[in-house]
C-alpha positions in Angstrom: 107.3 96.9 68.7 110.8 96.3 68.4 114.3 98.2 69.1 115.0 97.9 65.3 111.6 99.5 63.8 112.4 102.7 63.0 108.3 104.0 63.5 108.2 106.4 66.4 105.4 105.6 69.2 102.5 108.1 68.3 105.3 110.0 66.2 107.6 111.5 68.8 109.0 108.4 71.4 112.0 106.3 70.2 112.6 103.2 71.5 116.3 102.4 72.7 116.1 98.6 74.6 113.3 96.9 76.4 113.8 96.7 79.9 111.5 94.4 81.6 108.6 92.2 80.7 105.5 90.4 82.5 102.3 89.0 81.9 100.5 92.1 81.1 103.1 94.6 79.6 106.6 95.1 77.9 108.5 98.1 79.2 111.3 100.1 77.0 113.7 102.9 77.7 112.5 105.4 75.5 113.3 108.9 74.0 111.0 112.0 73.8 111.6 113.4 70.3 109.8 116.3 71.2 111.5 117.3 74.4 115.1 116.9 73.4 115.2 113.3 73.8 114.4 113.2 77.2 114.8 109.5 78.6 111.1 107.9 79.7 109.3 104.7 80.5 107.6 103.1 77.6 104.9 100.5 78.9 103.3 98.6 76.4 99.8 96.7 77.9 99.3 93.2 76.2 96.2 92.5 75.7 95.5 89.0 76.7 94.7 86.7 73.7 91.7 85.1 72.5 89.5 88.6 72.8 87.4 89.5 69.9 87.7 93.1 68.6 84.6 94.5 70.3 86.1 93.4 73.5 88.9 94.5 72.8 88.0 98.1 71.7 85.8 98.7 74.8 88.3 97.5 77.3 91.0 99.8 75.1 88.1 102.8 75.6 88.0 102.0 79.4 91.7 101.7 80.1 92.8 104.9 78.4 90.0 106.8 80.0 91.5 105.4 83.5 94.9 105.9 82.5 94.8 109.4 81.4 93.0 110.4 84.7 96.1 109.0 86.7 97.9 111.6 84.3 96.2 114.3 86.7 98.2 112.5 90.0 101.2 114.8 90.8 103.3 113.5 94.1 107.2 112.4 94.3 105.6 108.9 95.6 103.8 108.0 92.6 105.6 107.9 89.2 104.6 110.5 86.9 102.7 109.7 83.3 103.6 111.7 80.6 101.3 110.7 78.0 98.7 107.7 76.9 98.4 106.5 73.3 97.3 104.5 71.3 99.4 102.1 69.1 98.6 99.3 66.4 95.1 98.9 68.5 97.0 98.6 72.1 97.3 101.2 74.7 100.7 102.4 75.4 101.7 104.4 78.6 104.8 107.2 78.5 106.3 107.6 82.0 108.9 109.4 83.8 112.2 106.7 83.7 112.6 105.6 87.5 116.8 104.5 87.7 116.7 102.2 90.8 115.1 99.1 91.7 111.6 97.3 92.6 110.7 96.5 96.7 110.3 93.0 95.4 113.9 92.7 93.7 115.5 94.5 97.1 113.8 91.5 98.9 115.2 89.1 96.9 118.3 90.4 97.2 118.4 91.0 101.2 115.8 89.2 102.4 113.6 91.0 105.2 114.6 95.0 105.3 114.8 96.6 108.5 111.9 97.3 110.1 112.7 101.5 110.0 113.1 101.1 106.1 109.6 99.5 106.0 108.1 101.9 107.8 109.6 104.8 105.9 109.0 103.1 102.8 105.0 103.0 104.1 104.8 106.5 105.1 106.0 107.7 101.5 103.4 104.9 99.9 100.5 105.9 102.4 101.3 110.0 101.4 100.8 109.0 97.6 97.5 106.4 98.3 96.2 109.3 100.3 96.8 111.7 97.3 95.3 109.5 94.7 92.4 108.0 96.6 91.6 111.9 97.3 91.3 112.3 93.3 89.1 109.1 93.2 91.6 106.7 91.9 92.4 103.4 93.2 95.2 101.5 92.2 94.0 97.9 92.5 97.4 96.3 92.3 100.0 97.2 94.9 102.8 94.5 95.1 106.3 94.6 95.7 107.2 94.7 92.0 105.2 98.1 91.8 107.1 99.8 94.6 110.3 101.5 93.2 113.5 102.6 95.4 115.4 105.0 93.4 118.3 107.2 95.1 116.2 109.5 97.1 112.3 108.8 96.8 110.4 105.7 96.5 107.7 105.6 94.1 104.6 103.8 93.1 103.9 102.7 89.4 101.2 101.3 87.5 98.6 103.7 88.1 96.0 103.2 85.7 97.4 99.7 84.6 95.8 97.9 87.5 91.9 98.3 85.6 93.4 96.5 82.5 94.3 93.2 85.0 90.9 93.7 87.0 89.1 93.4 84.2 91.3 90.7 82.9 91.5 88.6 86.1 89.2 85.8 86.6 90.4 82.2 88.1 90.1 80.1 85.7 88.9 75.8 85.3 92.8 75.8 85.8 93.4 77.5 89.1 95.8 80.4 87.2 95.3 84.2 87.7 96.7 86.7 86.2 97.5 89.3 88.9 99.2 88.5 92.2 97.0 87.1 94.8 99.1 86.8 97.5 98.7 91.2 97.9 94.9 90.7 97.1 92.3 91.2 99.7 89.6 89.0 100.6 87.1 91.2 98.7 88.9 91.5 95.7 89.0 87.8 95.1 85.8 88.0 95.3 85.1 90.2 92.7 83.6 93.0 94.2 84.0 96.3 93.3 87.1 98.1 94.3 87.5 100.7 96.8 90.6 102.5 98.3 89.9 99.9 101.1 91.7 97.1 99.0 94.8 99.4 98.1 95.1 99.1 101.7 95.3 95.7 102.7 97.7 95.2 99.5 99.8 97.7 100.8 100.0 96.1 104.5 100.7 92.6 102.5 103.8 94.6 100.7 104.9 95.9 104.0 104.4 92.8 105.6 106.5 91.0 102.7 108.9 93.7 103.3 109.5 93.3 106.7 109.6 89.8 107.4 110.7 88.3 104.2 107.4 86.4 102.8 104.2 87.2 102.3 101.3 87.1 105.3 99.8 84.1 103.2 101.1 81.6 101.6 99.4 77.7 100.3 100.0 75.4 98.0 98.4 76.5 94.2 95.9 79.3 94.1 92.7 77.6 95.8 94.0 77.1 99.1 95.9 80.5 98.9 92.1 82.0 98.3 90.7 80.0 101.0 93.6 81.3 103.1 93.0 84.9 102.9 89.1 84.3 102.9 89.2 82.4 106.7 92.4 82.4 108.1 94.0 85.1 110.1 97.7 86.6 108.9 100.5 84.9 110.3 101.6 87.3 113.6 104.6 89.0 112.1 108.1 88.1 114.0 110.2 90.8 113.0 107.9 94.1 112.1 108.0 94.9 116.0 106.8 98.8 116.8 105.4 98.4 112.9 103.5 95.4 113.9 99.8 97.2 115.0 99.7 99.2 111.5 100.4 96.1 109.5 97.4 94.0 111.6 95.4 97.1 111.2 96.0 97.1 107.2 95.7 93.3 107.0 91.7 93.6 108.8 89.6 91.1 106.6 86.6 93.6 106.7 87.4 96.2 104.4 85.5 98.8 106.3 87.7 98.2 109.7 90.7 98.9 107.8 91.7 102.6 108.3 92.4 105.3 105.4 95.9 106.1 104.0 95.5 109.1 106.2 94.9 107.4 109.4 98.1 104.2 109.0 100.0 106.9 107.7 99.2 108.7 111.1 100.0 105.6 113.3 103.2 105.4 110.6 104.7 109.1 111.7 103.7 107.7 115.7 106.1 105.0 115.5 108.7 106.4 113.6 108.9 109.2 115.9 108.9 107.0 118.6 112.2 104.9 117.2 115.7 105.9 117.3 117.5 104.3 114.1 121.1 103.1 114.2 120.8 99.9 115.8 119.2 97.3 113.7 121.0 94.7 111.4 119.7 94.4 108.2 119.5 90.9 108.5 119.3 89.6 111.8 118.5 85.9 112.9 115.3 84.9 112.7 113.4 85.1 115.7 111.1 82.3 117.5 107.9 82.9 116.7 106.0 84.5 120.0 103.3 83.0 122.0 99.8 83.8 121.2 99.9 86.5 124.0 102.9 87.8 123.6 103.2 91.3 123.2 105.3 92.5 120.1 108.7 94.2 121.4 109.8 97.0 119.7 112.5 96.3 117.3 115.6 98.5 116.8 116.0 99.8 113.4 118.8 101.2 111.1 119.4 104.0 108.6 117.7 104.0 105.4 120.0 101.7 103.0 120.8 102.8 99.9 119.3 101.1 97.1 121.3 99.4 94.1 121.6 101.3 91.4 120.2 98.6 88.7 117.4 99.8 86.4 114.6 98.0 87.2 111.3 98.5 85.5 108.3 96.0 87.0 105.7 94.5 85.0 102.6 92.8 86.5 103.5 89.3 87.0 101.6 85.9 86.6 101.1 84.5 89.8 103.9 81.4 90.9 101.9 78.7 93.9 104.0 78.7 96.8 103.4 76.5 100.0 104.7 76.5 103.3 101.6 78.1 105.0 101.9 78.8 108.3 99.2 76.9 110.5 97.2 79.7 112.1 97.0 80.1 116.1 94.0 79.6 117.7 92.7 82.6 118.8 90.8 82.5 122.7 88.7 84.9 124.0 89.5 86.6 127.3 86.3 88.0 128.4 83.4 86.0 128.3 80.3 86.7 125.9 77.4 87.6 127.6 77.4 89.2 131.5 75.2 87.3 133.6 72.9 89.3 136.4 74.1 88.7 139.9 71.6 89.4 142.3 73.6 88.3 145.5 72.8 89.3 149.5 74.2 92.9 150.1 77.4 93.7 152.4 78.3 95.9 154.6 77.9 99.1 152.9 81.1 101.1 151.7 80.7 105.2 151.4 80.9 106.8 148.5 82.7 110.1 148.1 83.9 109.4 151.6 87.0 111.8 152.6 89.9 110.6 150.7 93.1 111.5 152.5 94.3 115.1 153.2 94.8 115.7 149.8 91.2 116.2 148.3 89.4 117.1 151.6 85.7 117.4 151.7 85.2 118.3 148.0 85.7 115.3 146.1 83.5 113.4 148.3 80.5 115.9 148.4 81.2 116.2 144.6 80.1 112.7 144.2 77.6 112.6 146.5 75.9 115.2 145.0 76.1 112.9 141.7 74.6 109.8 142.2 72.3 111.3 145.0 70.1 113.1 142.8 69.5 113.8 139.3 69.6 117.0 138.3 67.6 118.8 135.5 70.9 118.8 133.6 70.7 114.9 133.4 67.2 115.4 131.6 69.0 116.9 128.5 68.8 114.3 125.5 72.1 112.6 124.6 72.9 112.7 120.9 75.1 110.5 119.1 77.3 112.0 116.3 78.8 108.9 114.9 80.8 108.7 112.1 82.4 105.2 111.2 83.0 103.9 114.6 83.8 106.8 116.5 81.1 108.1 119.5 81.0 111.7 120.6 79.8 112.8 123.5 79.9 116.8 123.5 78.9 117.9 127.3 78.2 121.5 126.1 77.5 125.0 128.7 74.9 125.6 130.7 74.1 128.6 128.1 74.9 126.7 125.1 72.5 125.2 122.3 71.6 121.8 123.4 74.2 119.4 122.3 73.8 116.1 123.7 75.3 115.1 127.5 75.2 117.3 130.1 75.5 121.2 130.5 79.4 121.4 131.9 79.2 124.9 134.0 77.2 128.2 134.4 78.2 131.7 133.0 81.3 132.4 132.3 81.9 128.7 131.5 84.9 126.1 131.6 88.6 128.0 129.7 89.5 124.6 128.7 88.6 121.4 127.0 89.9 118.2 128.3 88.7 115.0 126.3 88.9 111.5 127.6 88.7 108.4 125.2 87.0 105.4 125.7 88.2 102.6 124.2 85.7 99.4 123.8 83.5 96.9 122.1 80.7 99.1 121.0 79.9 96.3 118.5 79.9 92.7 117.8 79.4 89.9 120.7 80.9 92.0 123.6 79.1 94.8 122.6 76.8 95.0 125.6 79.5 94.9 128.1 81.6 97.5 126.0 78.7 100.1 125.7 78.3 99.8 129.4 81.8 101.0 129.8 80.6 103.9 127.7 78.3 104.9 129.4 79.8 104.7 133.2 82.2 106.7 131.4 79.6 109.3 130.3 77.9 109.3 133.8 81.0 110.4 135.5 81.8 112.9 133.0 78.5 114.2 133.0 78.5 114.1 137.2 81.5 116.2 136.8 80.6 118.8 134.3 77.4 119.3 136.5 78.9 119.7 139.6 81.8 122.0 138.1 84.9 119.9 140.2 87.6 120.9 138.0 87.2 125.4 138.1 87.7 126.2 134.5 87.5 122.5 132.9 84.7 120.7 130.9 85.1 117.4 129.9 84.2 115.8 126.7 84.1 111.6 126.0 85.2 110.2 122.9 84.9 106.9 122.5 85.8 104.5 119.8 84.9 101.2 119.2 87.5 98.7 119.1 85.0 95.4 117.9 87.3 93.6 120.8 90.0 93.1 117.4 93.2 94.1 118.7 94.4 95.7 115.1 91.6 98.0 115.7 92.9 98.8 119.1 95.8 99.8 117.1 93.9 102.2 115.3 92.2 103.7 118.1 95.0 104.4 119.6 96.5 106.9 116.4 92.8 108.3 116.7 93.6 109.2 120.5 97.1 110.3 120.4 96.4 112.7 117.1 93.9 114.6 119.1 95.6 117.2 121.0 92.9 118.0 123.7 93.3 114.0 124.9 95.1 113.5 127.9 93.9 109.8 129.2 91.8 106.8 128.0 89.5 104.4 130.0 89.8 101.2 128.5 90.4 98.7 127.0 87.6 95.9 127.7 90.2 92.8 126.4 93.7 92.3 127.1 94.7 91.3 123.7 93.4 94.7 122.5 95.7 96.6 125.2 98.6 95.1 123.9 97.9 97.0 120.6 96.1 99.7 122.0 98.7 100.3 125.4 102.1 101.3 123.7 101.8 103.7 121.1 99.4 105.5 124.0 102.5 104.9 126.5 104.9 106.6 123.9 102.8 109.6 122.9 102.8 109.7 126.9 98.3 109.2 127.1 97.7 108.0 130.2 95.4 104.6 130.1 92.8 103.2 132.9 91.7 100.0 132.1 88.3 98.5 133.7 88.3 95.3 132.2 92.1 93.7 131.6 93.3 90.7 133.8 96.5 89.8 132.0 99.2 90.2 134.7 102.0 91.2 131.5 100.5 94.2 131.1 101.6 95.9 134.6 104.3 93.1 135.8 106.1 92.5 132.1 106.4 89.2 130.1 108.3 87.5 132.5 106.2 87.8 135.9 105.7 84.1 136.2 108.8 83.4 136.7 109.5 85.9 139.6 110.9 88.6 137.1 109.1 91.7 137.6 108.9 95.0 135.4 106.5 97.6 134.5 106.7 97.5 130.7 105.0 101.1 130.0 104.3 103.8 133.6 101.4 105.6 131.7 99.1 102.2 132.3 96.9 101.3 135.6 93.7 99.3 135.9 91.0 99.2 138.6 90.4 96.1 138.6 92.5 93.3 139.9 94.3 90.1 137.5 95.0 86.8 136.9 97.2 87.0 139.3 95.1 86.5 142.3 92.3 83.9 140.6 94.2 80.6 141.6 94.8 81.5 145.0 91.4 82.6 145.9 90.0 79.5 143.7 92.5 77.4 146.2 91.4 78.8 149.4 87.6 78.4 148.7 87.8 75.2 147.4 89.9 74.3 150.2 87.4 75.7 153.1 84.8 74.0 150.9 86.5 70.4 152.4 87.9 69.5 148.6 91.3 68.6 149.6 92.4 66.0 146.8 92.2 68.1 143.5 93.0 67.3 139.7 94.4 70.3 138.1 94.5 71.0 134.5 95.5 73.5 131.7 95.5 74.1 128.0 98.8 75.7 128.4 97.9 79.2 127.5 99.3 81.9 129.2 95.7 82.7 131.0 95.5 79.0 131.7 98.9 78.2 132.9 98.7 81.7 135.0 95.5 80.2 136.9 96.6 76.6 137.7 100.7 77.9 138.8 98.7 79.7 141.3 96.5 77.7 142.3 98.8 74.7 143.1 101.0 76.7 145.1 98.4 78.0 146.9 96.8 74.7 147.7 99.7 72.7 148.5 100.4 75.5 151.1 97.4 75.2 152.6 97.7 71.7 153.1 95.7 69.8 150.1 96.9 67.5 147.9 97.1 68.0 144.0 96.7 64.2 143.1 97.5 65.1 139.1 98.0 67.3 136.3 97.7 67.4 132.6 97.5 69.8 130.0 95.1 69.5 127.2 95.2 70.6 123.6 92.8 73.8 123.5 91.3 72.4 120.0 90.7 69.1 122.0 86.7 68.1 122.7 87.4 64.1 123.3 88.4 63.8 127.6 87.8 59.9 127.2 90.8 58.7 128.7 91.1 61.7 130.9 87.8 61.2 132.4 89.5 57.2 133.7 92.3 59.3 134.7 90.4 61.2 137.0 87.9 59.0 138.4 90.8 56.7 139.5 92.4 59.6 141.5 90.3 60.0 143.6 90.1 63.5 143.1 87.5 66.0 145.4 86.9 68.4 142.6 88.9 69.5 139.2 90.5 72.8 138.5 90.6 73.6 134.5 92.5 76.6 133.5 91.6 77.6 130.3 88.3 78.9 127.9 84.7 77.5 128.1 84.8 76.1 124.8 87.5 73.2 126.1 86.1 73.3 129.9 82.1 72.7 128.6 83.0 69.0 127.0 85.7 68.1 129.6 83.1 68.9 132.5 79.9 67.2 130.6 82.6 63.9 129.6 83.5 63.9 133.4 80.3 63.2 134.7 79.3 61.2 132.0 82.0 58.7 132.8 80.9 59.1 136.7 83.1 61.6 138.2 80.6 63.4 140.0 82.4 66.4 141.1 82.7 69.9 140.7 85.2 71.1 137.9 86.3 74.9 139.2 87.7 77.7 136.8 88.9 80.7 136.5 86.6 83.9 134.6 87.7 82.3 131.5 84.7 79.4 131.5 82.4 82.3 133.2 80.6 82.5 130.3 76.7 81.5 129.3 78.2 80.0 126.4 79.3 76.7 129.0 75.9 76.2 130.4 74.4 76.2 126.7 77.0 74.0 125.7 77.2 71.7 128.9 73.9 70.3 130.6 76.0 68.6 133.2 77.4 72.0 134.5 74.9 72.3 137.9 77.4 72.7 140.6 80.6 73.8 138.6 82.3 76.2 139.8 83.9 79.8 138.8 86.1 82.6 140.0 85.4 86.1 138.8 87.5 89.5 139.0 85.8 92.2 140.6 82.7 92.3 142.7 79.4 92.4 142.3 78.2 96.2 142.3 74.7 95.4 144.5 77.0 94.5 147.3 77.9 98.0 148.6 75.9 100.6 149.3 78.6 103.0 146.8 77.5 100.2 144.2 73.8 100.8 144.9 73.6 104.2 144.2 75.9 103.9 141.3 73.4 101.5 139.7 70.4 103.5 140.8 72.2 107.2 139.1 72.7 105.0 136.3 69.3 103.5 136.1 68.0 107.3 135.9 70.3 108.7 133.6 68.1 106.4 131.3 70.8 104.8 129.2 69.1 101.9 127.3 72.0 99.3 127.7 72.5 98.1 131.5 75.8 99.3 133.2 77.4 95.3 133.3 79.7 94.0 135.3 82.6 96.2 134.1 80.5 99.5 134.5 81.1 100.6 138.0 85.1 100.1 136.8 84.7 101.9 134.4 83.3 104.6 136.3 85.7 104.4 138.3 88.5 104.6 135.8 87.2 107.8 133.9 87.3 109.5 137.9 90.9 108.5 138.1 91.3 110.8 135.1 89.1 113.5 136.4 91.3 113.4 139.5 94.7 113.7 137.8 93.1 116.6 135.9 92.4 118.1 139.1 95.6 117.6 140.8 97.6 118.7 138.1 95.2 121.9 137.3 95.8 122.8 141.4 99.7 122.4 141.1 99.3 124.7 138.0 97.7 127.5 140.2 94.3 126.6 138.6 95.1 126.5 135.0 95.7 123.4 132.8 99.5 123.3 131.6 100.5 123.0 128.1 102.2 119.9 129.0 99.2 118.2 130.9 99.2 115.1 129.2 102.8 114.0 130.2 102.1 115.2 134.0 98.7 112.8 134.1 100.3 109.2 134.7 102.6 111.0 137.8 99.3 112.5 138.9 96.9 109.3 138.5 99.3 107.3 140.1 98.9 109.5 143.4 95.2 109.2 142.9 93.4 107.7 145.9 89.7 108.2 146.9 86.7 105.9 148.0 84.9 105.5 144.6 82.1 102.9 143.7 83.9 99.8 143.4 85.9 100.7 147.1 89.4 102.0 147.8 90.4 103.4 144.5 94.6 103.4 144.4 97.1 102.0 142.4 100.5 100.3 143.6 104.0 100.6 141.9 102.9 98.8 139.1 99.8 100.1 138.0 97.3 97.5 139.2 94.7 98.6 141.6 95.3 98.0 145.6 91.5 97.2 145.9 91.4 94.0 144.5 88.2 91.7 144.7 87.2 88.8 143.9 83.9 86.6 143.6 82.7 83.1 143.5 80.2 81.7 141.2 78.3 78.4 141.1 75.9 77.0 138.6 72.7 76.9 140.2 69.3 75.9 137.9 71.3 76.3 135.2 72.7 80.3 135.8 75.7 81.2 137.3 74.8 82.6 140.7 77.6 84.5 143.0 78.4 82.5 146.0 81.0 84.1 147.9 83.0 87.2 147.6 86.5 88.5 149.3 89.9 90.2 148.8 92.6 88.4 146.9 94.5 88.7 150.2 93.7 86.2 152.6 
């Protein structure tokens, strides 16, 4: 077709200039004959050459089917189609003429766009996937150049188009695609069958692009970018702040992780709600790129900009190889894999449910007495699981209810109000076993409650959610949590880089958040605690358990009554390890021993040749490693290999049974754990033994009696702020709960249950571990305070 043919596109559209071109279309400005000559988008598809005519007609017959079903999409965020012909054997597509310009050309005029923009942008995109993925339609090729900005909506094109490239794209002997790979997820390279799941990921890689000015992947020539997206992580985003947890949630590798349109375009409306715009630059410096635990500040954003007015029609491009890929980071765990089973000598015996303090009287201990002192027929009831994707629902129904899994909640009459309380946790992968122990200590109090009817005119329900220990899911959960309106706290996380996705949009929808299981001193003293700089980043987060804070010290003090007074200290300079050894050395020093060197070590490094001379030559007593058991296993096995037959000590990050598999030379190393063992009280005891009855197939773990714990800190709160009320729950109960729970004390299973200024728990404990005939067996235990 041509400006100067005269013939009319399926007798009625006139062509007036061609517009834009790419490798699978030509697009015209067009007049509707018809309709009074009415401006429109001509797209002409281009079939790609060599294809023989049978090929041709059934991929013709497929397409147009396609097409004309996107003709039934009607929303101001995708661009509207008119009519699908056919012309001179090729399909042509008639759309509404969009006067504006693409994502991808704003980008290339601006650079990165402010992070508000994006978001908005998003929210309009996500409205429109939401729309079409309802009607069963799936783009299959979001990219900047298929974003539009016009005066006053953004719009998506190419509906319909996108099953002419699939079944068009193949790599090829060459390494050339048509499409654009860099917005193509991991499954769609692969050839599988789409799903709205890969409209998503392209749309996180087109916000992504958007927002920080390149794509999250980038290599040198197709192969590598493919390998790329197949095994490497994103690159962290610098600049997306606040928008940061939707775009690592869109950007999840397994396509059924990632959420729907409905739920990003949920945590979307959180964090543009949460943002004030006015304030950001559109193009700002570029930032340095965070530390690996770093939490992602909240960036200030500007009003929308207006977009130029240049036509701009895309056209599916073929792809350009870029390079300058960013070398991934080296993700570390911060929980170790497997719990071991501590059976150490018991303690004096603390009381649970023991009077509290004036302010809960008799009541709140006989209340918990009563629940782990017997089991009631109640507890008999069978616990069903409603699961749908990875959500778990506990529904603790009425004493005259229909059997619905958990315990009855209260007799006639029943409970006026709901109150649900998340749990947030591994329910799956490697961690899974210590994250469905949190679960169900969570269930156990509930279900102790309910029974015993502490709150008048409450029932409580659990809802957990399963956060795979992948922070971008922890992102997710927390839209789940917030968007339910009968939520007012969360027990959990398990892993500290899933509260610093999880913690702040909680904090701003004002969900209070008990964690059982995080160490990382940031989250309660701020980014800059190490340094003597201290402040609360969000007052709706505590945790009853103590933090890396206190492991070097107490690691210090033992070894130091142990007669190890000449120590070699090491690190892998992350912010767990660096946190362990600062406090260590100034603890040991202090005390009188003598650090006789220090090194850091690269955390990818397995060869401690050298170091081992180092060492030996020191004359060192024992050597303190601050980092993971993947680095500490070969240092420890290389160190007495070379002959320095001494302990090496670390902190929880090495107590894991993945170092004694990987290191037969680890009899006699040492560890430092957070918490205590729950067979040392006589409140632990009984917690174990309730639990062992409520017949819960998974064992409670370490973090379980936290955990329980935690979800009683909420039950509390819900109390107190139910009794100010004059015995009803406010409409505003879920902003009053972090005042409440952080006037919380009792005597729970774990001890003194309190929280300072900061959030973190005044009851902190810690324990000793040693290898002994190849298990780690608790040695000592103590307060952090000496």
């Amino acid at each position: 077709m041509t400006e100067q043919n005269p013939e009319l596109v399926a007798g009625r559209y006139q062509l007036v200039e061609r517009i834009g071109q790419g490798g699978m279309g030509r697009v015209w400005r067009g007049r509707d004959q018809q309709l009074f000559g009415r401006e429109v988008a001509v797209k002409e598809i281009l079939f790609p050459p060599g294809m023989d005519d049978g090929a041709r007609a059934a991929l013709l017959g497929r397409f147009t089917g396609e097409a004309r079903a996107a003709v039934a999409l009607s929303h101001p965020g995708v661009i509207t189609i008119h009519d699908v012909v056919e012309h001179n054997g090729a399909p042509v597509i008639i759309m509404e003429l969009i006067r504006g310009q693409s994502l991808a050309a704003a980008i290339g005029e601006r650079g990165r766009l402010p992070v508000r923009r994006v978001a908005e942008i998003g929210a309009i995109l996500l409205d429109a996937l939401a729309e079409a993925h309802g009607a069963r339609i799936v783009h299959r090729d979001i990219k900047p150049d298929n974003v539009l900005l016009a005066k006053d909506r953004v719009v998506l094109t190419d509906f319909g188009i996108a099953h002419l490239a699939d079944a068009t794209t193949r790599l090829s002997h060459s390494g050339i695609v048509i499409g654009t790979a860099h917005y193509m997820p991991p499954e769609q390279l692969e050839g599988r069958r789409p799903t709205p799941a890969n409209d998503l990921w392209a749309l996180g890689a087109t916000l992504y692009h958007a927002v920080e000015g390149h794509p999250p992947f980038d290599a040198e020539g197709l192969h590598a970018l493919a390998v790329a997206v197949f095994t490497r992580p994103h690159r962290p985003p610098v600049h997306a702040g606040p928008l940061t947890p939707v775009l690592d949630a869109l950007l999840t590798k397994d396509p059924a992780r990632r959420p729907s349109a409905a739920e990003a375009a949920g945590m979307i409306a959180s964090m543009l709600r949460s943002s004030e715009p006015g304030h950001e630059s559109p193009a700002p410096p570029p930032a340095p790129t965070p530390a690996p635990d770093a939490e992602h500040a909240s960036a200030p954003t500007m009003p929308r900009q207006a977009p130029s007015p240049t036509p701009s029609i895309p056209t599916p491009t073929v792809l350009d190889s870029e390079s300058a890929a960013g070398t991934p980071r080296r993700k570390v765990p911060d929980r170790l894999s497997a719990p071991p089973a501590p059976v150490p000598p018991p303690e004096d015996a603390v009381t649970l449910g023991a009077a509290a303090g004036p302010e809960h009287g008799e009541r709140v201990a006989s209340a918990r007495r009563r629940g782990l002192t017997r089991r009631s027929a109640v507890l008999g009831t069978a616990l069903a699981v409603l699961a749908t994707g990875s959500v778990l629902t506990w529904i603790l129904g009425r004493d005259d209810d229909e059997p619905r899994g958990g315990a009855a909640g209260s007799g006639a009459g029943g409970p006026s109000a709901t109150v649900v309380i998340g749990v947030d946790a591994p329910l799956s992968g490697g961690l899974s076993s210590m994250g469905v122990g949190i679960k169900n200590s969570a269930d156990l109090a509930v279900r102790t409650a309910n029974e015993s009817r502490y709150v008048p005119g409450v029932r409580f329900e659990i809802k957990a959610l399963d956060d795979a220990a992948d922070p971008a899911e922890g992102a997710l959960n927390a839209s789940r949590f917030v968007s339910d309106e009968r939520l007012l706290g969360v027990v959990g996380p398990l892993n500290s880089a899933v509260a610093r996705t999880l913690v702040p949009p909680l904090a701003r929808a004002d969900v209070v958040n008990v964690s059982p299981g995080n160490t990382d001193p940031a989250l309660t003293l701020g980014p800059d605690w190490a340094t003597g700089t201290r402040s609360r980043p969000h007052s709706t987060y505590f945790r009853t358990i103590g933090t890396d804070v206190d492991q070097g010290p107490f690691a210090a003090r033992y070894l130091y009554e142990a007669k190890k007074t000449k120590l070699y200290v090491i690190d892998d300079a992350s912010a767990h390890g660096t946190a362990l050894t600062s406090g260590l050395t100034a603890e040991f020093t202090e005390l009188g021993g003598t650090v006789v060197g220090t090194e850091q070590v690269d955390p990818a490094e397995r060869a401690f040749g050298g170091l081992s001379v180092r060492v030996r030559s020191s004359g060192a007593d024992a050597v303190y490693f601050g980092g993971y058991h993947d680095t500490a296993a070969p240092l420890s096995q290389q160190l007495k290999q070379a002959g320095v037959d001494i302990p090496l000590m670390g902190g929880d990050g090495i107590f894991d049974q993945r170092y004694l598999t990987a290191n037969p030379k680890a009899e006699g190393d040492l560890t430092t754990n957070i918490g205590l063992p729950a067979e040392e009280s006589r409140a632990g005891q009984d917690f174990l033994s309730e639990y062992e009855a409520a017949d819960y197939p998974e064992p409670a773990g370490w973090y379980g009696p936290y955990a329980y714990d935690a979800t009683w800190t909420l039950i509390e709160a819900v109390r107190e702020v139910v009794t100010a009320n004059g015995g009803a729950l406010p409409d505003n109960a879920r902003a009053k709960l972090p005042q409440a729970v952080a006037g919380v004390a009792f005597d729970g299973v774990t001890g003194r249950v309190a929280f300072d200024g900061e959030g973190d728990t005044v009851n902190r404990g810690l324990t000793v571990y040693a290898v002994n005939a190849g298990s780690w067996r608790p040695v000592k235990s103590g307060s952090a305070t000496p």
